[in-house]
C-alpha positions in Angstrom: -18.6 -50.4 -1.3 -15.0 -50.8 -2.0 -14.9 -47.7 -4.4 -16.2 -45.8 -0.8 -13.5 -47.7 1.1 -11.0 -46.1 -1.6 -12.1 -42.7 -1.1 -9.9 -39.6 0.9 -10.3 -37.1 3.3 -14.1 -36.2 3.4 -16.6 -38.3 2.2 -20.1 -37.0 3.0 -21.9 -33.6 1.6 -22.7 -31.2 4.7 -26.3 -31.5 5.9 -27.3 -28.5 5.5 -26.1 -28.2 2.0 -28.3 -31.4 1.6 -31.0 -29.9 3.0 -30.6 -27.0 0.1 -30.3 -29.6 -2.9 -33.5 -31.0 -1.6 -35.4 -28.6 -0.7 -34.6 -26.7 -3.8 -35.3 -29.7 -6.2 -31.8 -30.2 -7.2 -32.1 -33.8 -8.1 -34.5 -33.4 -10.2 -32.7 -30.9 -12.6 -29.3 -30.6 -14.1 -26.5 -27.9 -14.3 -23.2 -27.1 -13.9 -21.8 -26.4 -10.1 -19.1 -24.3 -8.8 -17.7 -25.0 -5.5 -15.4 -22.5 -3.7 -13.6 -24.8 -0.9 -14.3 -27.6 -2.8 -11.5 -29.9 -0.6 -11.9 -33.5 -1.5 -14.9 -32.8 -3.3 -17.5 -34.4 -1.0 -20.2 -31.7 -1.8 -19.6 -32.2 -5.4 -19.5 -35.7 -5.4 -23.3 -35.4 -4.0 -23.9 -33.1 -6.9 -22.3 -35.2 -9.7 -24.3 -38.8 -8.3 -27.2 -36.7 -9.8 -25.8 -36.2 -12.9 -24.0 -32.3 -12.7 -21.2 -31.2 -14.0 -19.1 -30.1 -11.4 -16.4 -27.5 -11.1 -14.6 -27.0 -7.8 -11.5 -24.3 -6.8 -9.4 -25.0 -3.3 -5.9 -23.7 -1.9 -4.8 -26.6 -0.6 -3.6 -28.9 -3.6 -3.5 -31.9 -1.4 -6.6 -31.6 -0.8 -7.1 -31.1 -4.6 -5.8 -34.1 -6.0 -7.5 -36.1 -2.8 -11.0 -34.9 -4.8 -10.2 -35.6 -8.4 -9.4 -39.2 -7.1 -12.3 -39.5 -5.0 -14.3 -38.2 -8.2 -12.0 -40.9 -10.8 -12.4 -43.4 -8.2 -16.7 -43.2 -8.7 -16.2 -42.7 -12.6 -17.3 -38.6 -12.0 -15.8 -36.3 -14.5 -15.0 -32.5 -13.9 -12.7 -29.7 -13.0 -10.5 -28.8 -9.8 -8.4 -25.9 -9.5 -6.0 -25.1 -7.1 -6.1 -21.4 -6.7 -5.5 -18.8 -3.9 -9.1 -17.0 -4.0 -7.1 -14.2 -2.5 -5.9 -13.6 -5.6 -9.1 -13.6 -7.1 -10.4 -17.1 -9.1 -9.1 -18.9 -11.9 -10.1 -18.6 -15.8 -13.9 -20.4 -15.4 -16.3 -20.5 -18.4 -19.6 -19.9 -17.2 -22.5 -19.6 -17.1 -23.3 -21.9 -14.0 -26.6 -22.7 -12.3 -25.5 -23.2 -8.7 -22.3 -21.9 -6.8 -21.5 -23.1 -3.6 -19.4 -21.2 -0.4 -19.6 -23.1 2.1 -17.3 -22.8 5.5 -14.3 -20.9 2.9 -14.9 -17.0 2.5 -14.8 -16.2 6.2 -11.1 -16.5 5.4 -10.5 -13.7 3.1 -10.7 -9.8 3.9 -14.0 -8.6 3.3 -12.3 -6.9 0.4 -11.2 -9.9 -1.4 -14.8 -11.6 -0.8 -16.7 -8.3 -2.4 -14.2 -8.6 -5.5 -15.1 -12.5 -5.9 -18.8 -12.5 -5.4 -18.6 -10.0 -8.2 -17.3 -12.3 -10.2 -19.4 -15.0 -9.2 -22.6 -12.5 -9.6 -20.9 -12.6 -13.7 -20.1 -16.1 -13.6 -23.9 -17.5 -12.6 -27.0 -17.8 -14.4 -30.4 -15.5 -14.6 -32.3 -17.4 -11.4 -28.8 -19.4 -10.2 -29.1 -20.6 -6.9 -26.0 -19.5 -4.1 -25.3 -21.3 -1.0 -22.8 -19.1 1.6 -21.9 -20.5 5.6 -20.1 -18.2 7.7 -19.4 -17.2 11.1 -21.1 -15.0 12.9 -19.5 -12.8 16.0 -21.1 -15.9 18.5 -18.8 -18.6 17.2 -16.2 -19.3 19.9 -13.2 -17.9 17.5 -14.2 -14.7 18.0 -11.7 -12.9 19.5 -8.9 -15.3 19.7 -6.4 -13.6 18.0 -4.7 -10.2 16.2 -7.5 -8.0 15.4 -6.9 -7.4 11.4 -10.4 -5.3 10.6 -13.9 -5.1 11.7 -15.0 -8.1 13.0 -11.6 -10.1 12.0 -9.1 -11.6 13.6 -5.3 -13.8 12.8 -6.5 -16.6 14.9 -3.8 -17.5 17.7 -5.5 -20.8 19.2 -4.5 -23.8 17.7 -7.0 -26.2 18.9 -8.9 -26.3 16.0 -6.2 -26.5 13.3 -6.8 -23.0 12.1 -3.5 -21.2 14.1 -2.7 -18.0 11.8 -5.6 -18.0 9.3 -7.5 -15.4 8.9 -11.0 -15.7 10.4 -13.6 -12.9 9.6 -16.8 -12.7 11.4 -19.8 -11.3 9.9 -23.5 -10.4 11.5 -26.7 -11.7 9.3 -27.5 -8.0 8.4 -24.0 -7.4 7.0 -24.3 -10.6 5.0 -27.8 -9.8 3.4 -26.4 -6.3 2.3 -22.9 -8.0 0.9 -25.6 -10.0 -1.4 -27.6 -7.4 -2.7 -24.8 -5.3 -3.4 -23.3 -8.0 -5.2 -25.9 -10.1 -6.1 -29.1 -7.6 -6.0 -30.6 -10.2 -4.2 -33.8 -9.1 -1.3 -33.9 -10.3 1.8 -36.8 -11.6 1.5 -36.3 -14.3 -0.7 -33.2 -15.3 1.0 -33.3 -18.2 2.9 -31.0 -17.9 6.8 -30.6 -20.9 9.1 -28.8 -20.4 12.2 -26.8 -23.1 13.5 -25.1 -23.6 16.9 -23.7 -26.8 18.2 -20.1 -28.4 20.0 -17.8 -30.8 18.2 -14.8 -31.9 19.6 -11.3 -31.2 18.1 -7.9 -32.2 19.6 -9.9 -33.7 22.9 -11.6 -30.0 23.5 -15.7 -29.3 23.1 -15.9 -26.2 21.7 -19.1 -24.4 20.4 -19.6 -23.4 16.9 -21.9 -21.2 15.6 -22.7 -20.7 11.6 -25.4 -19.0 9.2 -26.2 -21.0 6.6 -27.9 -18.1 3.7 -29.6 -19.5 0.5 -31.2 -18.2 -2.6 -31.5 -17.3 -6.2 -30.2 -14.5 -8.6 -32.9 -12.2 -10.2 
């Protein structure tokens, strides 16, 4: 308990990634993990109780060093990089079994995302399993800023922290051909969950919306 007092920023994996690592049988099997967005490591620190070796990549180096102390503080070893995905992703030895997006590539051009799920698509194992959430055009950012491309806008509220990022908004359809083309994934064994629900941020309810899209490579 005093090793989870010790811990900073987030703590907890997101449910619905849970929901994944169950349902897919992840703690039952072992692998190496790459997280895009890691932050403090909170997903990985899920996937490294169960005995993974983790690698995670995130801009923001606070929030970098707030995960590898969260991951020396539970005696976890692996690898954070802090990287501008932007520019593409630091030197990673693959291959791994799982790569995780979750809540991070809705923040790069559309470009930038193709050119890095390449990567990734290079970087994973025959049969690795891929977790993306995004935004779809019903989340309540839509809109609320400079329009930059389809679907994508510099955000100008600042109610939810995110005042001049980036947000890009994509429909289920254009998600499913992103991952074939970059992937050659099917649809149909591609698992989509989507989620709507409020939260309240600086003392405002505002309504979120998300797909959550699950699978595995050929």
């Amino acid at each position: 308990m005093d090793n989870i007092k010790s811990l900073r920023g987030m703590r907890y994996p997101n449910e619905y990634l849970i929901r994944m690592f169950y349902k897919e049988g992840l703690n039952n099997v072992g692998g190496r993990v790459l997280e895009l967005g890691c932050g403090s490591a909170n997903n990985l620190m899920h996937f490294a109780a169960y005995g993974w070796d983790v690698t995670g990549v995130d801009y923001d180096s606070e929030c970098v060093a707030a995960g590898q102390h969260n991951l020396r503080t539970l005696n976890f070893s692996g690898s954070l990089f802090q990287f501008d995905l932007n520019k593409g992703l630091p030197y990673l030895q693959g291959p791994f079994q799982v790569f995780l997006a979750p809540s991070v590539l809705y923040y790069l051009n559309r470009k930038s995302v193709e050119v890095l799920m390449m990567k990734i698509a290079g970087l994973l194992a025959p049969g690795g399993l891929f977790y993306l959430r995004m935004r779809p055009p019903d989340d309540h950012r839509y809109g609320r800023g400079e329009l930059k491309e389809l679907n994508a806008f510099r955000l100008t509220c600042d109610y939810t922290g995110e005042f001049g990022a980036l947000n890009v908004f994509y429909d289920e359809y254009e998600l499913l051909d992103l991952l074939k083309r970059t992937f050659g994934v099917e649809a149909s064994s591609i698992t989509r969950l989507r989620i709507a629900y409020e939260n309240l941020q600086n003392g405002i309810v505002i309504r979120n919306s998300d797909i959550v899209i699950w699978g595995r490579l050929p």
